[in-house]
C-alpha positions in Angstrom: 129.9 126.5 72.8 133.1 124.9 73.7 133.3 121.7 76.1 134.4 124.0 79.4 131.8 126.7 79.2 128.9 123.3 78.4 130.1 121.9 81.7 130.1 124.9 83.4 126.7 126.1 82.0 125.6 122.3 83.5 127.0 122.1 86.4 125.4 126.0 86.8 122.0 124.9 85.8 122.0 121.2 87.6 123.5 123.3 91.0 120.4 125.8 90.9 117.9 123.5 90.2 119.2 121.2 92.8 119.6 124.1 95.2 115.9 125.7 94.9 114.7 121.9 95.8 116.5 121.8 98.7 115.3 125.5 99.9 111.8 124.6 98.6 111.6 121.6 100.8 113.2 122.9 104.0 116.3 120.7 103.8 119.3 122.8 103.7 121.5 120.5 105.3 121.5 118.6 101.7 122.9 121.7 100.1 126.7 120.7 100.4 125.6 117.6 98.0 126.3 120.5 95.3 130.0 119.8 95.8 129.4 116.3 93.8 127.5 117.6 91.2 130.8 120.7 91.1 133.1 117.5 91.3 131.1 115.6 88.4 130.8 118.2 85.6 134.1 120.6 87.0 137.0 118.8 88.7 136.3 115.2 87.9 138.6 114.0 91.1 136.5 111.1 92.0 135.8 108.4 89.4 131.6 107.8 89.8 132.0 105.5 87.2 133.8 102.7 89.6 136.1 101.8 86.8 139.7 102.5 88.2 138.7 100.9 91.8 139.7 97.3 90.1 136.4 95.8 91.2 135.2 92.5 89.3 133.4 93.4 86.1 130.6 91.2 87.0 130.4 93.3 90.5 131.1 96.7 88.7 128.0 96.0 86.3 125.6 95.1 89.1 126.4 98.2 91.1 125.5 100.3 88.1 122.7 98.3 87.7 121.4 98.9 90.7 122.1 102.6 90.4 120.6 103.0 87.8 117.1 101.2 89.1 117.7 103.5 92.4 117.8 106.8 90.8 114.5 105.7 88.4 112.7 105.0 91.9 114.0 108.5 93.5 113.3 110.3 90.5 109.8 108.8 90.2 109.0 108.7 93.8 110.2 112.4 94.2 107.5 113.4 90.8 104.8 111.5 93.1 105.1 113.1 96.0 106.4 116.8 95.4 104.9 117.1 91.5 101.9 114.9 90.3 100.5 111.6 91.1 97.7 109.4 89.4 94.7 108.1 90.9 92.0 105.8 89.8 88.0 106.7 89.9 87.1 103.3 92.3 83.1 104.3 92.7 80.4 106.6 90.3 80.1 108.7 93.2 81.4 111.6 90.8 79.5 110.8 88.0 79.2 112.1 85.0 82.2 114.5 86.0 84.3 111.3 86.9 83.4 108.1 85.8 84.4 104.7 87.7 87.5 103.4 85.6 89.0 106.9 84.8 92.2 107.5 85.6 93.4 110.7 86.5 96.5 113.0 87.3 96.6 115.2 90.6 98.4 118.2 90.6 100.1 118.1 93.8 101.8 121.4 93.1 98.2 122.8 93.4 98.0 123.5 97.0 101.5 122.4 97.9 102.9 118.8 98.6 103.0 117.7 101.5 105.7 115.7 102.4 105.4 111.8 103.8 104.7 112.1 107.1 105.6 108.2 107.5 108.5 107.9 105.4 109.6 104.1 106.1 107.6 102.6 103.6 107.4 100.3 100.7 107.2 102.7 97.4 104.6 102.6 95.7 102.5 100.7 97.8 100.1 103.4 99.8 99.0 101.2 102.7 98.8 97.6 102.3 100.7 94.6 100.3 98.8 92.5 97.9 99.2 90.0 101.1 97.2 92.6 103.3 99.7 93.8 105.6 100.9 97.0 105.9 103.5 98.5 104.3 105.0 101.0 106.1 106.3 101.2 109.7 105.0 104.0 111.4 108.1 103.4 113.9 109.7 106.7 112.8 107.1 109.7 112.3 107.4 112.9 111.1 105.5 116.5 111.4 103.0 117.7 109.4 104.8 119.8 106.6 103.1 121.5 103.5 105.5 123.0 101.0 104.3 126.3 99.1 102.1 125.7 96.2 100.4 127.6 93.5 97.5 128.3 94.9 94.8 127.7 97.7 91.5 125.4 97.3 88.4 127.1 95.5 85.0 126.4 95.5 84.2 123.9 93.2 87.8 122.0 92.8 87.7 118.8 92.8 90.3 117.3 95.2 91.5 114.3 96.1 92.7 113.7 100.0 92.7 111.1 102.9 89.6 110.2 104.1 88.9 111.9 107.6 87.3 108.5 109.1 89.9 106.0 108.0 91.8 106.4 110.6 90.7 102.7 112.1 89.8 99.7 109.7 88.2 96.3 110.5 90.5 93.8 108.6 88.2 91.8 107.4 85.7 94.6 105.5 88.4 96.8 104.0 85.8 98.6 102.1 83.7 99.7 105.0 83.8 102.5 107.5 84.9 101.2 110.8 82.6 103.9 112.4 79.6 103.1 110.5 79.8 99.4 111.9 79.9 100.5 115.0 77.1 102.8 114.7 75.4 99.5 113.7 76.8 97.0 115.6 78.5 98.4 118.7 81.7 99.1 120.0 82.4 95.9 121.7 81.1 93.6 119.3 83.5 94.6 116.9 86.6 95.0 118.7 85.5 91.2 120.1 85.0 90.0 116.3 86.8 91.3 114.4 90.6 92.8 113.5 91.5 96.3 113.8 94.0 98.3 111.7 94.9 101.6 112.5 96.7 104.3 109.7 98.0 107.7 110.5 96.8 110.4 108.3 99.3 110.1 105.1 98.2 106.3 104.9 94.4 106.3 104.8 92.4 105.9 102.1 92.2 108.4 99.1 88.8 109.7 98.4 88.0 112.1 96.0 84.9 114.9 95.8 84.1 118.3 94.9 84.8 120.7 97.8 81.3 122.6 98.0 82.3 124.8 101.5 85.7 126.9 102.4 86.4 127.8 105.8 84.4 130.1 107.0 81.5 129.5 105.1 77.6 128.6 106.2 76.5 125.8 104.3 72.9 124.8 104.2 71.1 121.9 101.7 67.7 122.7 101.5 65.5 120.0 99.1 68.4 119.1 97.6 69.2 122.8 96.9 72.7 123.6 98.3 73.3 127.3 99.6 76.5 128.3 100.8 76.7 131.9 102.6 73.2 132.3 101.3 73.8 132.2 97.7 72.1 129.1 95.6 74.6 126.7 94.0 73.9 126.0 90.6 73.4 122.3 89.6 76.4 121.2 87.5 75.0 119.9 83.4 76.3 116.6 84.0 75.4 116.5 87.8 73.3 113.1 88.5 70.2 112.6 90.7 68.3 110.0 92.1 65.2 109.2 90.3 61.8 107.9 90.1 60.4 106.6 86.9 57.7 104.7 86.3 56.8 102.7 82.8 53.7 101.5 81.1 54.1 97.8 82.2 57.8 97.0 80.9 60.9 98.0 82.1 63.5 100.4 80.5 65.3 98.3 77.3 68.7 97.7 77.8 69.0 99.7 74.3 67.8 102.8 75.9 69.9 102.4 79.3 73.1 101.9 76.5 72.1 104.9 74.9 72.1 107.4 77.8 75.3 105.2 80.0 73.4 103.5 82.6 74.8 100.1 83.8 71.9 98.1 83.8 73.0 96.5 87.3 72.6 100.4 88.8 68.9 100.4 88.0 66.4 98.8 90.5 63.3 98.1 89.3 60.1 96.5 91.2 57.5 94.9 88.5 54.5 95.2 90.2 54.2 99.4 90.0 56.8 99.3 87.4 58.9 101.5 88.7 62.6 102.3 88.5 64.8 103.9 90.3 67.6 105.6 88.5 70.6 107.6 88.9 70.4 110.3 86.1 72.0 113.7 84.6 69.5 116.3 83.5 70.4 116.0 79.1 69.4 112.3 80.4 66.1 112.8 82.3 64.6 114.9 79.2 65.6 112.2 76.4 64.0 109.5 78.9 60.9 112.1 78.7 60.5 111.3 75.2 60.5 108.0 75.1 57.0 107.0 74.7 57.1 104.0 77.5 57.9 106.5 80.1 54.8 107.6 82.1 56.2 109.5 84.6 59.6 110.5 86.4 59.9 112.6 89.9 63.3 113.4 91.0 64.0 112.1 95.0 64.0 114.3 97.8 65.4 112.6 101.1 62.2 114.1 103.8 63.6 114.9 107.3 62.7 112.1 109.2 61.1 112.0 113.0 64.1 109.9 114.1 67.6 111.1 113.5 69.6 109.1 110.8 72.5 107.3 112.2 74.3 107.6 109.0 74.3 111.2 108.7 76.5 114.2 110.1 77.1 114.5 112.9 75.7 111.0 113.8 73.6 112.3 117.3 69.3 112.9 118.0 69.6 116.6 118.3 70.1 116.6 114.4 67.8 115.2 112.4 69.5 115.9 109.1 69.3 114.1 105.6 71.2 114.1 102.5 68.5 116.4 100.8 67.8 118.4 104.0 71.2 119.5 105.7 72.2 122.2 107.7 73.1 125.2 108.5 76.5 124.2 109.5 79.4 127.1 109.6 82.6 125.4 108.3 85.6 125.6 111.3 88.5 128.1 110.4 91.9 128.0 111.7 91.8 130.8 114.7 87.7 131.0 114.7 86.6 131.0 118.1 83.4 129.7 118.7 81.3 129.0 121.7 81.1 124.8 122.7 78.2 123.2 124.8 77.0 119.5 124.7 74.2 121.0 122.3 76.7 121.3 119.3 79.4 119.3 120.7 78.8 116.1 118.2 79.9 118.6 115.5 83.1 119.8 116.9 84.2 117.0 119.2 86.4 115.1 116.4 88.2 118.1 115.3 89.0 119.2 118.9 90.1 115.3 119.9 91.1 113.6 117.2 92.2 116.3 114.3 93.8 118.4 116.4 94.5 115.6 119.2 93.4 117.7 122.6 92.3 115.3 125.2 88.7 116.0 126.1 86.0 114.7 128.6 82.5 116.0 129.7 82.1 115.5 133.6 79.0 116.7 135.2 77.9 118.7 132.1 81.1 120.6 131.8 83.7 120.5 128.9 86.9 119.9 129.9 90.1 120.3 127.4 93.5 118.8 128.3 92.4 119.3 131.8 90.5 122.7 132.2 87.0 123.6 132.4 86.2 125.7 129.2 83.0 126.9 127.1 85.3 128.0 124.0 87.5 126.8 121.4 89.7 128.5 119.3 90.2 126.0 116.1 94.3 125.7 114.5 93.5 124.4 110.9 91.6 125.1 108.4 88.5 122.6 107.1 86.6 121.9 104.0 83.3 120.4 103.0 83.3 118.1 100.5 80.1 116.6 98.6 79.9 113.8 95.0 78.6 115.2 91.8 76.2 111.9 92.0 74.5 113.3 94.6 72.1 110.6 95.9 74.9 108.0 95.6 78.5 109.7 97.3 79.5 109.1 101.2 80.7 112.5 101.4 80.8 115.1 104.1 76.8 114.9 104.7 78.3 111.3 106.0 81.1 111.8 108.0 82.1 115.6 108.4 84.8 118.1 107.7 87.9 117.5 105.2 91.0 118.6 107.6 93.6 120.8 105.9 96.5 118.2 106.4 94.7 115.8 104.8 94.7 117.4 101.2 96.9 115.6 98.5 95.9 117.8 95.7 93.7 118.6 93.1 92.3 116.6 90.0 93.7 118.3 86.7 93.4 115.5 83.6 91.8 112.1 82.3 94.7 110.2 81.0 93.6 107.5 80.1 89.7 105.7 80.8 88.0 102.4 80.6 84.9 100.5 81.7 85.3 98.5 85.0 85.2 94.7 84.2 85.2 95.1 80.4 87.6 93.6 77.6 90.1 96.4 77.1 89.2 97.0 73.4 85.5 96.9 73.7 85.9 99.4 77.6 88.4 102.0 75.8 86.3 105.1 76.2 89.1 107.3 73.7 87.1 110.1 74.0 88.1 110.7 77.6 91.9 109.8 77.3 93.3 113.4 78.3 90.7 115.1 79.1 90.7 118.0 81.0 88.7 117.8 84.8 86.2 120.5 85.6 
């Protein structure tokens, strides 16, 4: 091949990929940038290069410099937000699937990328600077827009998105949920005490769980047992539990806890009854059978209480719910109409005010939406609900509710690399992880 047809075939090639970007994207204004790349590898009229513009070499060196450092930070920022980004496992809410210290690449071709909805930002900082401010102005914002992707979100993907409820943060306890507090505290004290942050949807927190409920689905968690449309889930091998086990006088040695990958600060243990209280997989519950100290082990079962739980979905008396006892609870589909009243209200009432941001008030027992009396709503996005493999030890959607569609990021594909939190690199390097596949 001759050195016209190469450029030709290149400028062919770089032109089409650049092209089906563009399209892909919704851009098509950026489509006459195809005359540079025609200029570059065809009619060379401009000199890119800066070299016949007499510029001082010192200058001409740091301008290519800094192209060269802007185009790595395009390139790279363009793979993170339209191709695949990594994420690292913070909590053992998904153990033994995940494990805290794994960290892992999300496909965000998956379900389609969604583009940055607050695009004046820092790169590669998600929210906050190491000093604690934010790191993004959310002086310009954009719409919500999804680019195609390969395919829609199954039952039993794991997926990685923003959480729902970090929407408003209290400065000074980044790690807890602003609602929560107030549940606990009150309103007022809070807003009196403390600082408040607020993030719009593309800069809240990722969380990351296994979606257990499409739209459109019943869901319903009896004993622990999760049902969805009816049908009986089946417990994943590696799926943990919490669990009572009780010893002949000594607690559990830390040999044994090694052996089967409990952290010895997870266990609890009271000496007077000798009893422990474990999070465990089931290939771990029947080796702790055998050991000959053990004298008995009952798995726990959260019991519907006669006061409602202020921590559980959706937070309000009529629903005494648990984590073990949950339900049923149809999952909201875009265009489902359902019937509203202040009976099932606490489950819909975020969606309709804050998700899909109608204004909404209750005056003399009547539901009024952006202004009109109404006993119906007809919902316009799709939701998802989301539970932790670790079952007794995951804030997940038996917490806080339904997974809006726009917040999705995408879905967890690989293990690239793994090691124990707060370890010595050599001695945490769990090798058998490093690229393994996520199920």
């Amino acid at each position: 091949m001759d050195r016209i047809t190469w450029r030709y075939l290149a400028f062919f090639l770089s032109g089409l990929f650049w092209s089906m970007i563009v399209i892909w994207i919704g851009l098509g204004f950026l489509l006459p940038l195809n005359l540079i790349l025609f200029d570059i590898f065809l009619t060379r009229k401009v000199d890119w290069t800066l070299r016949s513009y007499g510029l001082p070499r010192l200058l001409q060196s740091s301008i290519e410099w800094i192209s060269v450092v802007l185009l790595a930070l395009i390139c790279s920022f363009t793979i993170k937000v339209l191709l695949v980004e990594t994420y690292k496992i913070p909590t053992p809410s998904m153990e033994e699937t995940l494990l805290a210290g794994d960290y892992i690449f999300v496909s965000k071709l998956a379900y389609g990328p969604r583009l940055p909805e607050t695009p004046l930002a820092i790169p590669f900082y998600h929210n906050k600077l190491p000093s604690g401010k934010k790191s993004y102005s959310d002086k310009l914002k954009m719409p919500h827009k999804r680019l195609s992707g390969f395919s829609s979100v199954k039952r039993g993907d794991i997926i990685v998105f923003n959480f729902p409820e970090g929407d408003t943060m209290v400065v000074q306890y980044p790690g807890q949920n602003y609602y929560s507090l107030v549940r606990k505290y009150g309103r007022d004290y809070i807003l009196s005490e403390f600082d408040i942050i607020t993030h719009p949807v593309d800069k809240r927190e990722n969380y990351i769980k296994r979606c257990i409920a499409l739209p459109g689905d019943t869901l319903l968690i009896a004993e622990g047992m999760v049902r969805v449309n009816g049908s009986l889930r089946s417990e994943l091998p590696l799926q943990k539990f919490k669990y009572y086990v009780t010893t002949r006088g000594e607690p559990l040695p830390d040999p044994l806890l090694d052996s089967l990958n409990i952290l010895k600060s997870a266990v609890t243990y009271n000496p007077i009854n000798s009893l422990h209280v474990l999070y465990l997989a089931k290939e771990n519950v029947e080796s702790l059978r055998s050991f000959p100290q053990v004298r008995s082990i009952s798995r726990y079962t959260e019991p519907t209480l006669s006061f409602q739980n202020q921590e559980i979905f959706p937070h309000n008396n009529h629903y005494r719910w648990t984590g073990d006892n949950f339900g049923p609870l149809r999952i909201p589909k875009r265009g489902d109409s359902i019937l509203i009243d202040q009976l099932n209200l606490p489950i819909y009432r975020r969606i309709i005010e804050i998700y899909e941001q109608n204004e909404m008030s209750v005056r003399d027992g009547v539901i009024h939406i952006n202004g009109e009396a109404t006993s119906s709503y007809v919902f316009q996005m799709d939701y998802y609900f989301v539970m932790g493999d670790n079952h007794h030890n995951s804030a997940d959607s038996r917490y806080w509710g339904f997974v809006p569609k726009d917040h999705l990021l995408g879905k967890a594909v690989v293990v690239w690399f793994s090691i124990k939190p707060d370890t010595p690199f050599i001695g945490g390097l769990r090798k058998e992880r490093i690229f393994r596949s996520i199920k």
